[in-house]
Wavefront OBJ file of the C-alpha trace (Angstrom):
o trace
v 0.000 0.000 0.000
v 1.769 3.290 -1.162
v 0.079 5.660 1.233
v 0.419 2.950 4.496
v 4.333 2.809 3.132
v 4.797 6.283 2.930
v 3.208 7.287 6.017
v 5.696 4.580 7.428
v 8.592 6.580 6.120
v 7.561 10.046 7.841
v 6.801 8.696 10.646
v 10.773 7.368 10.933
v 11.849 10.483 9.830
v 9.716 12.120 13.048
v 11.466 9.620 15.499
v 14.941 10.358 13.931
v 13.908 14.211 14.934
v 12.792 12.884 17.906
v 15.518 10.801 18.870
v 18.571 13.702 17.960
v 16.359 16.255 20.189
v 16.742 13.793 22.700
v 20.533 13.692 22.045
v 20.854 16.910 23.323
v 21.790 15.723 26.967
v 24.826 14.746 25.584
v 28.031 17.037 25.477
v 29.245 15.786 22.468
v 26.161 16.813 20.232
v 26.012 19.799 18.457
v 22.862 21.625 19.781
v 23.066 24.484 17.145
v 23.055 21.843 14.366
v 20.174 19.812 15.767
v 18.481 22.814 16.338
v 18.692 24.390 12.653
v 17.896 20.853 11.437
v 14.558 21.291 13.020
v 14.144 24.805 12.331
v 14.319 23.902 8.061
v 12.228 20.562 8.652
v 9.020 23.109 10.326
v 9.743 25.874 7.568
v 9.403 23.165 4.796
v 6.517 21.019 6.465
v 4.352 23.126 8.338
v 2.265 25.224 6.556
v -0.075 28.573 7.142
v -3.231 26.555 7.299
v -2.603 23.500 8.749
v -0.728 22.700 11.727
v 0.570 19.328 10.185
v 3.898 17.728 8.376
v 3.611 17.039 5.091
v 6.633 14.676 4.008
v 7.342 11.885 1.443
v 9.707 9.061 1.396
v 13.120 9.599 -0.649
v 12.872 9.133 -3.891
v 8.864 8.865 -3.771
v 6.199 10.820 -4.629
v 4.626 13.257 -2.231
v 1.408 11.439 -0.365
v -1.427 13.171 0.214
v -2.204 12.308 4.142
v -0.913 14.153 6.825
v 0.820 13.679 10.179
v -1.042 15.737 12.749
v 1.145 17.512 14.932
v -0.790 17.413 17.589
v -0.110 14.213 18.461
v 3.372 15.013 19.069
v 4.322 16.490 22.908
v 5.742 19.707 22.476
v 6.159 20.463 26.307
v 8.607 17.606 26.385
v 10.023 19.447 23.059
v 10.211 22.565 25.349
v 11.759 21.008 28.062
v 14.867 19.445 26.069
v 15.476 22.719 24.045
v 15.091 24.655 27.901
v 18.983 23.186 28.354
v 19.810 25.567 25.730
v 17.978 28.519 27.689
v 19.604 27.499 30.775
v 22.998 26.975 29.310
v 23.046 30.782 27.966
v 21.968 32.302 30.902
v 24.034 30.332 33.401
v 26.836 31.491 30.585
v 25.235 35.183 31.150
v 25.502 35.465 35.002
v 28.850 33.928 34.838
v 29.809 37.146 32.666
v 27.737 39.116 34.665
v 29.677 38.460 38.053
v 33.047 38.598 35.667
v 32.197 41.929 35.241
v 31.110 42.837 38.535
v 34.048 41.908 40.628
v 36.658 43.427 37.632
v 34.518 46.845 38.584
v 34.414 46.267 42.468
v 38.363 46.026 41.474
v 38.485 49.753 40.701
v 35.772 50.304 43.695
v 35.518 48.397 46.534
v 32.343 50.038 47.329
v 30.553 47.717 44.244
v 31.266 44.591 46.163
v 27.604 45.286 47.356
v 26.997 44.172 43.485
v 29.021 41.249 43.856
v 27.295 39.874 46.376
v 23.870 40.466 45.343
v 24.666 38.529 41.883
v 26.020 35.536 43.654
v 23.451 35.740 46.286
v 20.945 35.381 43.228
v 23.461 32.615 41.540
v 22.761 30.717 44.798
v 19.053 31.180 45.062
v 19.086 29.620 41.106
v 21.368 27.100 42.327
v 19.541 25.925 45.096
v 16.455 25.097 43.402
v 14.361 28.070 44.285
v 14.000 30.530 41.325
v 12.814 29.254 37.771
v 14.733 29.905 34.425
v 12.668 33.369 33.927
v 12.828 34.752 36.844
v 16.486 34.230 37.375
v 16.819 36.045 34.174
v 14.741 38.707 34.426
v 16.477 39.164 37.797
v 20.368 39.006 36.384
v 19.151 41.944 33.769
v 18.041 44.060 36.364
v 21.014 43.475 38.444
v 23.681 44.377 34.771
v 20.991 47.330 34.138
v 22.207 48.237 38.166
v 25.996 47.888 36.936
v 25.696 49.940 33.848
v 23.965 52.330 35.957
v 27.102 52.309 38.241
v 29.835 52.220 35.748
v 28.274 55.404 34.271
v 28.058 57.338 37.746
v 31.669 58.688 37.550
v 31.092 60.051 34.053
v 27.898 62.130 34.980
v 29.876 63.196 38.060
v 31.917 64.860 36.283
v 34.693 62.079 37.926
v 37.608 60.125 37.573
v 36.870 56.595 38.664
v 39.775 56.736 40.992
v 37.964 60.244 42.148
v 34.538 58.476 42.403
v 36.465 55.405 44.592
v 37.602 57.972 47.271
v 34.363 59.834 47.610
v 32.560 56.881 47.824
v 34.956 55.403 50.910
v 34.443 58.961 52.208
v 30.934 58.631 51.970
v 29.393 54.519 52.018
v 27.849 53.455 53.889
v 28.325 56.572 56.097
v 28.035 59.276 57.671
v 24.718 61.237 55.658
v 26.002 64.706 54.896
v 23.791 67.548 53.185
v 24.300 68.384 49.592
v 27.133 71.352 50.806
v 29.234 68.484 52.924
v 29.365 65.949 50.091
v 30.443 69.104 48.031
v 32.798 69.436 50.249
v 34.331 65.701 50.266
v 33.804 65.635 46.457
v 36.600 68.149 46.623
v 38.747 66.767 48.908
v 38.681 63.500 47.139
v 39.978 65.306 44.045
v 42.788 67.035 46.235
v 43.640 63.726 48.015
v 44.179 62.354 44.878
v 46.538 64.659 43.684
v 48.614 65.447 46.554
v 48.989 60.925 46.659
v 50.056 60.497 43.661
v 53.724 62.489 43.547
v 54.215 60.283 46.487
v 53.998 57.160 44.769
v 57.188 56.349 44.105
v 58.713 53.338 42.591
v 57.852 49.638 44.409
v 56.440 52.224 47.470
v 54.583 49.411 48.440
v 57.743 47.947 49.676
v 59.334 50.382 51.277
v 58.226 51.217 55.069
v 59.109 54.876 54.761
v 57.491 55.549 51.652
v 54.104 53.758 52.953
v 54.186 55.716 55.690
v 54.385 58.493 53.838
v 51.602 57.702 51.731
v 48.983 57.208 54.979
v 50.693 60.695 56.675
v 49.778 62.493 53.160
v 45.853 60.980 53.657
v 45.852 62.135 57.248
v 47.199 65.233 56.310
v 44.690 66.188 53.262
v 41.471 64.675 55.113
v 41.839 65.819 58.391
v 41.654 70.005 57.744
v 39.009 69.570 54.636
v 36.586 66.995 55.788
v 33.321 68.116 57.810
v 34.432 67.481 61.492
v 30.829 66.476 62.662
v 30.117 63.819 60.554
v 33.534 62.496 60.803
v 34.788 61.926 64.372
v 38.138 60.382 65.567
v 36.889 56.980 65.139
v 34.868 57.213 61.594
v 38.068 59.593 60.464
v 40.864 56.706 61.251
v 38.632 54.090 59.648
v 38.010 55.697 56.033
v 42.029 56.592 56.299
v 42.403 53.369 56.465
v 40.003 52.274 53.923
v 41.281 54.594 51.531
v 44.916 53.341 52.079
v 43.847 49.649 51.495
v 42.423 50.801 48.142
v 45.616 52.564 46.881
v 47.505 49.823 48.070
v 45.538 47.614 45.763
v 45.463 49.927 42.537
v 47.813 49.111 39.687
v 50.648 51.392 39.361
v 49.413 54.064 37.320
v 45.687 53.533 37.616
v 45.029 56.162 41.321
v 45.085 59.469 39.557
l 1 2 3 4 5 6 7 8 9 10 11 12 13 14 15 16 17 18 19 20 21 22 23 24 25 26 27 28 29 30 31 32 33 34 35 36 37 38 39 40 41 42 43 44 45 46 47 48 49 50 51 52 53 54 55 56 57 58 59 60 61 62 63 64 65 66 67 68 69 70 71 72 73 74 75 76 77 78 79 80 81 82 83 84 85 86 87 88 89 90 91 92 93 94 95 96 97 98 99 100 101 102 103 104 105 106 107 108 109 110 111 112 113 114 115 116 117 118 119 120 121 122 123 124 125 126 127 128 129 130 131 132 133 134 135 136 137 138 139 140 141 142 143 144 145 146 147 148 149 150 151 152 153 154 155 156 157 158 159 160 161 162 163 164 165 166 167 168 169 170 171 172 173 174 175 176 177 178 179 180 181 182 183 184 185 186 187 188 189 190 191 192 193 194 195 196 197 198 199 200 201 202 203 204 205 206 207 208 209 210 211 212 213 214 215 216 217 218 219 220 221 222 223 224 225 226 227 228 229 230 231 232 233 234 235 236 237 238 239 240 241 242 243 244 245 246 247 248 249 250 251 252 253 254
């Protein structure tokens, strides 16, 4: 029977589909290949009217019945192409907290973003967010970092300038507009009067380090606001802001 023999034929061609989709657990398969494959068998087979496959043997004739589609499951479809989902945005938080912690590098006041991202990495992890929310959750969190890594530009700021006023100013104390003014300044003078002193390999030279804290001290201590900033709060954001120079490339605090 031609038409019994033919519909014989598509229907192994739909469980060779069917069995390479289900390949996809596999690391050796080529998921963009399978997945194109599939892609040019639906453009040729399904048409605007019917929601069916229309397919002949090789070498034969085309038959008029059809193979409903229908009868096929297309959530467990869903669910094997889903790896690929997952895949690219496990790939895109990876990239995402990448970027993060290179930025925190140049800021340690961004580590808050650091640990938000892995915090939602870990939620995902555990079982407890779905593939769409974790997504829509890791683009907020890189619309939060662009937001960030744009602050120093509409500050009119160096990064290195940003850095400083930020230690000076996260998570405390509050100061009015006229006091962060204020520090905004004294972050730019801080800066400059730091730099001449670092000298070659300073970091390895007692002397020279000390130098380098006495020159903070000196530049913070008559420009900041005294209220906000008593003996305690002062000695800690000296030392914070030593820590970070320490850390900076040569070259990159000015």
């Amino acid at each position: 029977d031609p038409v019994a023999s033919g519909f014989t034929a598509r229907l192994a061609k739909i469980r060779a589909v069917a069995e390479r989709i289900a390949a996809l657990d596999r690391p050796d398969v080529d998921i963009d290949g399978v997945v194109d494959a599939v892609d040019q068998l639906l453009d040729r087979s399904v048409g605007a009217e019917e929601y069916i496959i229309r397919a002949a043997a090789d070498g034969e004739t085309a038959v008029s019945s059809h193979i409903d589609l229908s009868q096929l499951d297309f959530d467990v479809l869903a669910e094997k192409f889903g790896g690929r989902q997952r895949a690219e945005t496990e790939r895109f938080a990876s990239i995402l907290k990448r970027r993060a912690l290179a930025s925190a590098a140049h800021n340690p006041t961004r580590f808050d973003l650091v640990e938000r991202i892995q915090s939602l990495i870990d939620e995902y992890n555990s079982g407890s967010l779905n593939i769409d929310e974790y997504l829509r959750r890791l683009i907020a969190l890189s619309r939060d970092l662009n937001e960030e890594e744009q602050r120093a530009v509409r500050a009119g700021m160096t990064e290195a300038e940003l850095a400083i006023f930020d230690l000076l100013t996260r998570p405390d104390p509050g100061l009015t507009d006229e006091e962060r003014e204020t520090v905004r300044s004294c972050a730019r003078e801080l800066l400059e009067q730091v730099h001449d002193k670092l000298v070659l390999d300073w970091r390895k030279k007692a002397n020279a380090s000390a130098v380098v804290l006495g020159t903070i001290k000196d530049v913070l201590d008559p420009n900041l606001p005294a209220d906000p900033y008593p003996p305690e709060l002062f000695n800690t954001k000296v030392n914070e802001i030593f820590d970070y120079i320490v850390q900076q490339p040569d070259g990159a605090v000015a």
